[in-house]
N, C-alpha and C positions, 0 to 999 in steps of 0.2 A: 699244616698238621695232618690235612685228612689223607693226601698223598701219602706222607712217612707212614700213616700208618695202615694203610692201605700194599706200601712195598712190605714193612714189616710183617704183616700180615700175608702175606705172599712170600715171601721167604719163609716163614716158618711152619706154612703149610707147606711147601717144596720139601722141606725136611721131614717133617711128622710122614709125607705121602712115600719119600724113599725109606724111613725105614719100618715107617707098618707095613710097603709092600715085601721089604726083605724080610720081615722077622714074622709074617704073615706064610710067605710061600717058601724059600731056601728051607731046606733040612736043618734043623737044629746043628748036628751034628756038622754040617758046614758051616754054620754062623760060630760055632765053638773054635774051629781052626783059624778063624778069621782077627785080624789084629782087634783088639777093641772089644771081640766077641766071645771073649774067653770065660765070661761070667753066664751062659747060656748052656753051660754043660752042666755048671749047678742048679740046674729049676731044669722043672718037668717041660716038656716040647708046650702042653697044652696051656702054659702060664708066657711062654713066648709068644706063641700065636695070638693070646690073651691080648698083649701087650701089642704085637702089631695090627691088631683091629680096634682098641684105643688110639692108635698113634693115626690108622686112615680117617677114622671118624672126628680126629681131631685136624686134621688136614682138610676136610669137607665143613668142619663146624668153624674153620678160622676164618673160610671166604665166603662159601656159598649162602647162610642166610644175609648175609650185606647185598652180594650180588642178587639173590634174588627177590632179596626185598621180603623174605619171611620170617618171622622171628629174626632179627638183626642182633638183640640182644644174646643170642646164643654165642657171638664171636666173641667177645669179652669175658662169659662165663666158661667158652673152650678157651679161651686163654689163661683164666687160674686156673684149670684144672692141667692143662700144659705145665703150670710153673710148680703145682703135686707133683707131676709126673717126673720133673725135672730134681725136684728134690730127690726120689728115688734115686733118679740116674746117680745123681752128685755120691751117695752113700755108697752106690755098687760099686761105684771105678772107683771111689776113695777109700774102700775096706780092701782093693782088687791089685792099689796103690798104681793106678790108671789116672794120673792126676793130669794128662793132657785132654783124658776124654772127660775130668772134672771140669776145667777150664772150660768147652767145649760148652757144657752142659749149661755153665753157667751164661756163658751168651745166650744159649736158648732161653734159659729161665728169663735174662734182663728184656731179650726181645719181648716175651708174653706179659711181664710185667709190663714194658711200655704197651702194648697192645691194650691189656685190661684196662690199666688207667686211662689211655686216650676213650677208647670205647665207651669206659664207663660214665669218662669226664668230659672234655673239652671238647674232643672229636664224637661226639655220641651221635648214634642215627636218629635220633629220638628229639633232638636239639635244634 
């Protein structure tokens, strides 16, 4: 158990880290042309960048307090706050009728869910 969620945890920091570094640094106006990124022409640049410095911080909060042994419990609470996040995503590409990057979204959401409940449950640092 604590491997699965240890790789899942690790995959979806790998994700949260590529794209709050894209939606952090790329120009809006490129992430707008981009397949997937066509709902970034509707919101101000400073609500994208918003979003990709939630998305690194959430990439840093799914490993590092485990890894370094501080606040461990942070990795399960950046995991629902991951599966908030995700529910956004689902509503943008689903009003955007982006329903492969719904799909998409919705693995991230299941991976953070199993993330929260092992962390919070079974697999817990604290255990």
């Amino acid at each position: 158990m604590n491997l699965a969620l240890w790789i899942a945890a690790g995959l979806l920091a790998a994700v949260a880290l590529t794209g709050g570094v894209t939606k952090t640094f790329v120009p809006r106006e490129k992430l707008a042309a981009a397949h997937g990124g066509g709902w970034t022409g509707d919101v101000g640049a400073g609500f994208v960048k918003t979003l990709g410095v939630l998305e690194l911080l959430a990439a840093a909060g799914l490993v590092l307090p485990a890894a370094l042994g501080v606040a461990p419990v942070l990795v399960p609470v950046t995991a629902v706050c991951w599966v908030l996040l995700m529910v956004g995503a689902m509503i943008t590409h689903g009003r955007r009728g982006e329903f492969m990057f719904v799909a998409l979204n919705v693995f991230y959401l299941v991976l953070a869910v199993f993330i929260a409940w092992g962390r919070f449950g079974p697999g817990s640092f604290t255990g």
